[in-house]
C-alpha positions in Angstrom: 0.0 0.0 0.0 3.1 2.7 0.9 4.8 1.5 -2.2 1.0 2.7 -4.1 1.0 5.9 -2.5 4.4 6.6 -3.1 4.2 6.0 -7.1 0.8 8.0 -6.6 2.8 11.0 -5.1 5.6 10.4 -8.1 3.4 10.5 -10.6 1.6 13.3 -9.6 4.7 15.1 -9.1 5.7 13.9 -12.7 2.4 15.7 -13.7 2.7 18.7 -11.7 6.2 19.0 -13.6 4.9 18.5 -17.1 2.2 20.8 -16.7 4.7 23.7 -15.2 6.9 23.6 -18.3 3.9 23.5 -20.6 3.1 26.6 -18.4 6.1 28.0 -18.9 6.3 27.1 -22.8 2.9 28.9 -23.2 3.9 32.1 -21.0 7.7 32.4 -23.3 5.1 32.0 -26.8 2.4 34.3 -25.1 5.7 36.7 -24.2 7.0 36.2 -27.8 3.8 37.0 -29.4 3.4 39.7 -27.5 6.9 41.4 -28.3 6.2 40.7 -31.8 3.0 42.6 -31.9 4.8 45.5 -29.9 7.3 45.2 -32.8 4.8 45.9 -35.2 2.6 48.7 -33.4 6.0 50.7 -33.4 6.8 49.8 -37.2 3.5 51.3 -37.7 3.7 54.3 -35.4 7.5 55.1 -37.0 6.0 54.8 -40.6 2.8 57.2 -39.9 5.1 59.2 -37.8 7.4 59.4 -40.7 4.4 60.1 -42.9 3.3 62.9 -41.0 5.8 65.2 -40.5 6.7 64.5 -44.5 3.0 66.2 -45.1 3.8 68.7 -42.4 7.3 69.7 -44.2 5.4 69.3 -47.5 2.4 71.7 -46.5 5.1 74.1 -44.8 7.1 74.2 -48.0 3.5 75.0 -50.2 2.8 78.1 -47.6 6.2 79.6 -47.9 6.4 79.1 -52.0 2.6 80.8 -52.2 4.1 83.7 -49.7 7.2 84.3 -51.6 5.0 84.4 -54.5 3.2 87.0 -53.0 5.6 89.1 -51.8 7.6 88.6 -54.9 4.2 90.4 -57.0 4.4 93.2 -54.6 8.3 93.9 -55.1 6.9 93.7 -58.8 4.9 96.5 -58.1 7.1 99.0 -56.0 10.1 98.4 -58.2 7.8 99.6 -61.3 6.7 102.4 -59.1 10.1 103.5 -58.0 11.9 102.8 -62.2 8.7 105.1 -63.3 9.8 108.1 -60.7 13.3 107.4 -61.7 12.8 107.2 -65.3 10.6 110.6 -65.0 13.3 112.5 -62.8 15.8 111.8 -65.6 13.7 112.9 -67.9 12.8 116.6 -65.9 16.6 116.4 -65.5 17.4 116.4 -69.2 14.9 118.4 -69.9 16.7 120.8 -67.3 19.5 120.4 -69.1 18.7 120.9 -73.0 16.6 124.0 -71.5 19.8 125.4 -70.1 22.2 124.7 -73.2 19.8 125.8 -75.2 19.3 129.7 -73.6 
């Protein structure tokens, strides 16, 4: 009867062991599974990271060329404003000066 029990106990501690490295061969696959997915949620988060701030440079890049633009037309205008004065005070000056060579 001891000699029962005691091959009872064995193989119930034979169990107990089988069923704690199955335990622990599901926890290292849950674990690995786990960083594997947490691998991939950062892939992701890099790549639309990435993807933003290329449309936030992109968009940027758009203001600043439609500003320039802008500012370019109204250098346009005051540099045609300030060659008309110029071209019109050369002219009141040569006219100053025929006048004068001429009396």
């Amino acid at each position: 009867m001891t000699i029962k029990i005691i091959q009872e106990i064995r193989a119930s501690e034979q169990k107990a062991d089988e069923v704690i490295k199955q335990a622990q061969l599901e926890a290292e696959s849950i674990l690995s599974n786990a960083r594997l997915k947490a691998s991939k949620i950062l892939e992701k988060a890099e790549g639309d990271a990435r993807k933003e701030y290329i449309s936030i440079i992109n968009k940027a890049e758009e203001e600043a060329r439609e500003e320039s633009l802008a500012m370019n037309k109204d250098n346009e205008k005051d540099i045609k404003a300030i060659k008309q004065v110029a071209q019109e005070n050369m002219d009141k000056a040569v006219n100053l000066i025929v006048s004068r060579t001429v009396t």
